[in-house]
N, C-alpha and C positions, 0 to 999 in steps of 0.2 A: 560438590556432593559425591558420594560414592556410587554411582551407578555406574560404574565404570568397567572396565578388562582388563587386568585384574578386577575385581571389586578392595578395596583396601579392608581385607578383613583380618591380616593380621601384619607382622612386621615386614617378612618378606614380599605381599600383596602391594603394598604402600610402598616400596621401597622405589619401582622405577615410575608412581607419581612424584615422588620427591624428588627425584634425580631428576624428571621433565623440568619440574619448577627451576630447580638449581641452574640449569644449564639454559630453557628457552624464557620464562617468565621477565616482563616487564616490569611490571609491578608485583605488591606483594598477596601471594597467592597461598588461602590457609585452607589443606583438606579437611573433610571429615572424616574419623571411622565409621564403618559398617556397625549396627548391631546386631548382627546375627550373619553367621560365615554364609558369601556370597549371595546375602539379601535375601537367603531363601525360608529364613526363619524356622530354621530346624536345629539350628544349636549356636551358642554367643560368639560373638566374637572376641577375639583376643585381644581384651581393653588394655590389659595391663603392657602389654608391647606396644601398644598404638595410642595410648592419654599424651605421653610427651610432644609427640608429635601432630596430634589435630587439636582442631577449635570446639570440638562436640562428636556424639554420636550419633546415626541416623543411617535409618535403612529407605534413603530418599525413593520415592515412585513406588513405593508398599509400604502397608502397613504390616507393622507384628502381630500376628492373628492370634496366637497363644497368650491368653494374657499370664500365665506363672511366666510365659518366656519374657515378656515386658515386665514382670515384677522381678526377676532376677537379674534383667538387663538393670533397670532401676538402682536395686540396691547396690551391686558392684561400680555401678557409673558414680553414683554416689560417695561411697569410697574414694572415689578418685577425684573427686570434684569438681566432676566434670558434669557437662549437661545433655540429653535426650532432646533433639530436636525430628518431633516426630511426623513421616507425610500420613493421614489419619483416611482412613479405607479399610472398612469389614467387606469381605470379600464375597463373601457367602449375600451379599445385600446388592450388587452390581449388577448380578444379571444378564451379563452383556450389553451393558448400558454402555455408550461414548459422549453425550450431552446430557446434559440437566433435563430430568424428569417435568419439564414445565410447559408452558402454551405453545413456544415453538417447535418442541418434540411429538407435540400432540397435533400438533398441524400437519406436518411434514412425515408423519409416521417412520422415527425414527425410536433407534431403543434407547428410552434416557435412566441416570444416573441418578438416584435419589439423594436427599440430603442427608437422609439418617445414616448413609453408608460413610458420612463425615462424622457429623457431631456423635454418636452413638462409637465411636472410637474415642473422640474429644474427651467422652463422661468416662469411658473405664478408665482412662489413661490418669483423670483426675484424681479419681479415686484412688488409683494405685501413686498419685504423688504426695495424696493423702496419708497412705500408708509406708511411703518411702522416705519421705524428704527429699526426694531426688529433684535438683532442677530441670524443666522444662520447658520446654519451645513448641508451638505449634509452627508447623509452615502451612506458606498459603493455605489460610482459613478464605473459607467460599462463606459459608451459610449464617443466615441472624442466630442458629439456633446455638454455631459454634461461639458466635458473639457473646451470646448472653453465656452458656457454661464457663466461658473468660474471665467475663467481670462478676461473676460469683465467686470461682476462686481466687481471683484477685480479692475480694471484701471478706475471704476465711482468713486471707494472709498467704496461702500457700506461695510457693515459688515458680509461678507460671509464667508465660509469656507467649506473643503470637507476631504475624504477622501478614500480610495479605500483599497481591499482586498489583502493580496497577492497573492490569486491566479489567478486573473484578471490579474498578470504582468506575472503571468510565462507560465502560460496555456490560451487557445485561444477554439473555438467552433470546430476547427479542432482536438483539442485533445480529443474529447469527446468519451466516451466507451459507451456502453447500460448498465449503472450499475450505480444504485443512488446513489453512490459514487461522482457523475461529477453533482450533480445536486442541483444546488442553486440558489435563488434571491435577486439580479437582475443574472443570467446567464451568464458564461462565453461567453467573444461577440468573435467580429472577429479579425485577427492580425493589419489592422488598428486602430480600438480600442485600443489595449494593446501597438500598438506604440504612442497612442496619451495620454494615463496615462500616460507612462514613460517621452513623451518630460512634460507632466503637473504636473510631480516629478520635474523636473528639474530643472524647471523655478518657481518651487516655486507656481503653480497652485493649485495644491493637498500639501494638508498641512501635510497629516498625513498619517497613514495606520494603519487598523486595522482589526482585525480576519475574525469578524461575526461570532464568536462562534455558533453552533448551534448544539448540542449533543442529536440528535435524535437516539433512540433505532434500534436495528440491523432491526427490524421487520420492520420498520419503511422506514427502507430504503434499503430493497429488493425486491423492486417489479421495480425496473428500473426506464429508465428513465422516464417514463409516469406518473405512479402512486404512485413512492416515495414522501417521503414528503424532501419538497424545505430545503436546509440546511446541510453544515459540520462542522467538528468541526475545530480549528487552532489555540489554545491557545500554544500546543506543539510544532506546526510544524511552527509558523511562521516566527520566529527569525534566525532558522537555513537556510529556506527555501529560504529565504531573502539573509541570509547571502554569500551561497552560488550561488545563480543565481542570484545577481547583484552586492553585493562587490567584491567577488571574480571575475567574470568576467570584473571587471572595470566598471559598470553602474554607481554604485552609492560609494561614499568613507566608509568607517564605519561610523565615525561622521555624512555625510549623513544619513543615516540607525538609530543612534539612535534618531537624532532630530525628525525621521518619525514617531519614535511607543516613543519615552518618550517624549521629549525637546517640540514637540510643541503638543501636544495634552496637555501635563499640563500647559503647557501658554494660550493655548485657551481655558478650562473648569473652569480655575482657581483651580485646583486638583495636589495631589503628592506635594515632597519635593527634592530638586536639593540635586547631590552628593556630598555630603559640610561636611567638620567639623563641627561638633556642629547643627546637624541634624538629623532624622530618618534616621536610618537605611536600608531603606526599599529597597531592589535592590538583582540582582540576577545575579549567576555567569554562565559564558560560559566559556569552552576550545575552541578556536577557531581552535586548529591544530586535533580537533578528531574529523573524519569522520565516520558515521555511517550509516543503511540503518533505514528507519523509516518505526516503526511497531508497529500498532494499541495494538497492545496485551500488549505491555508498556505501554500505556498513561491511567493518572490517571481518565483524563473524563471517565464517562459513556457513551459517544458515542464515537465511533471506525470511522464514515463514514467517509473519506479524501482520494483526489486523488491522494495523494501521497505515497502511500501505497510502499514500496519498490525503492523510492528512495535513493540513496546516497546522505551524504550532509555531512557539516563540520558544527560545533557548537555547542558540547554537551554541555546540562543545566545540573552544576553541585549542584548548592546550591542558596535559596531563603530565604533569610532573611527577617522578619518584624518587624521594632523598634530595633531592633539589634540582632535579636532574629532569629534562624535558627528554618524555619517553613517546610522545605523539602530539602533533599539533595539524593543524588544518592548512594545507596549502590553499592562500586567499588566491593564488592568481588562477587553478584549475577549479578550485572548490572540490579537488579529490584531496585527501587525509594521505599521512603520511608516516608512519611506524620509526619512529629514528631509532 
């Protein structure tokens, strides 16, 4: 994602993310552009120097508050064939909100975050894909209300798409501790929310699922819920976490589960290569019958913050190949990982 220093807003911005990749990456690693120079949403970004080189555009951790600037972003993205993958946030509607506007915000007397401050982005963005053709993405959708605006324009035809976190299916604003560990956006909402993602898994509403990486420093996220900063990590814990609270419980089948985080996220970015003979290599092994407790002090990220800190779960990651090529696998005699 672009939230970055530089932000990649135009060719020269992008140019020493690319060089990182080229020189440090493991595996394959595809940025996004900015839409709007320096995510600040005061004038576009330079698509036309940066389509060849990213997956989409997106001015990840804000929303574009101008909607002519999202209609011009639109139509030129469009042109280029490329897609709008939008974080969805009216700004003016926050408040000074850091958790979900719900029973454990009202208990705790904290300031929460409404859902309209999602979906109420969700509906102008539609409209304007209404008016554009332009394809679209939601990231991490939180709210039922984002759900249902989905699977309407899904049934007009439009060219939409979404996706949701794992931790919005497992954890709800009831779960929430005073430890910025539980704190991220869009915020964990309420149990009708996370029943109305799962019926929006179901039916094929929500397309995908994915992390929202965010590997903020311990410092960063010790000061609770108020004044940490928004974001965990879930590169490590997702598959397992997944795997466990809703294959194994019968929600979802496996093959469900992998069409969610591989099968369609690489059909709809146009990215990745199917597990085929006479293809990359590129894919990574699980044990599916070894159950373990997850703990931050394993994981290779630099940020440790995850709610899920001492859970139990089945699905250890034993080996990650790229191009055929064994890029991490698990030392079984220390049970610490290994980077080759």
């Amino acid at each position: 994602m672009p939230n970055l220093n530089p932000v990649p807003d135009c060719a020269e911005t992008l140019a020493p993310q690319l060089e990182a990749i080229e020189k440090t990456a493991l595996i394959e690693v595809l940025p996004y552009g900015a839409i709007t120079y320096g995510e600040k949403g005061e004038a576009l970004a330079d698509f036309d120097a940066l389509a060849p080189h990213v997956c989409a555009f997106s001015d990840d951790g804000r929303g574009v508050q101008s909607d002519e600037m999202m209609r011009q972003a639109m139509k030129k993205i469009k042109q280029l064939d490329k897609m709008v993958a939008a974080h969805c946030e009216v700004n003016e509607l926050l408040n000074g909100g850091y958790i979900h506007a719900g029973e454990y915000c009202a208990q705790h007397g904290h300031k929460g975050i409404c859902s309209e401050s999602e979906w109420k982005q969700i509906e102008r963005d539609i409209a304007l894909v209404r008016e554009t053709g332009c394809d679209y993405h939601v990231c991490h959708i939180s709210t039922k209300e984002g759900v249902e605006l989905i699977r309407q324009a899904k049934k007009e035809g439009l060219p939409v798409s979404c996706e949701t976190g794992p931790h919005y299916l497992v954890l709800t604003d009831m779960d929430l501790q005073e430890d910025g560990r539980f704190k991220m956006n869009p915020p964990l909402r309420s149990k009708a929310d996370q029943d109305a993602l799962i019926a929006g898994i179901l039916d094929g509403t929500i397309d995908m699922i994915a992390t929202d990486h965010a590997p903020h420093s311990a410092e960063e996220k010790s000061k609770g819920l108020a004044k940490s900063m928004m974001g965990i990590v879930g590169l490590e814990t997702a598959f397992p976490i997944l795997y466990t609270n809703l294959v194994k419980k019968g929600v979802l089948t496996l093959n469900m589960l992998i069409d969610l985080m591989h099968t369609n996220p690489s059909k709809r970015f146009g990215i990745g290569t199917p597990l085929a003979v006479g293809m990359p290599a590129n894919l990574t092994v699980y044990d599916l019958n070894e159950t373990y407790t997850i703990d931050p002090a394993e994981f290779c990220s630099m940020g440790k913050s995850t709610p899920f800190t001492g859970w139990e779960v089945s699905g250890r990651c034993k080996l990650t190949m790229y191009k055929g090529i064994p890029v991490w696998e698990e030392n079984l005699d220390s049970r610490k990982t290994t980077i080759l």
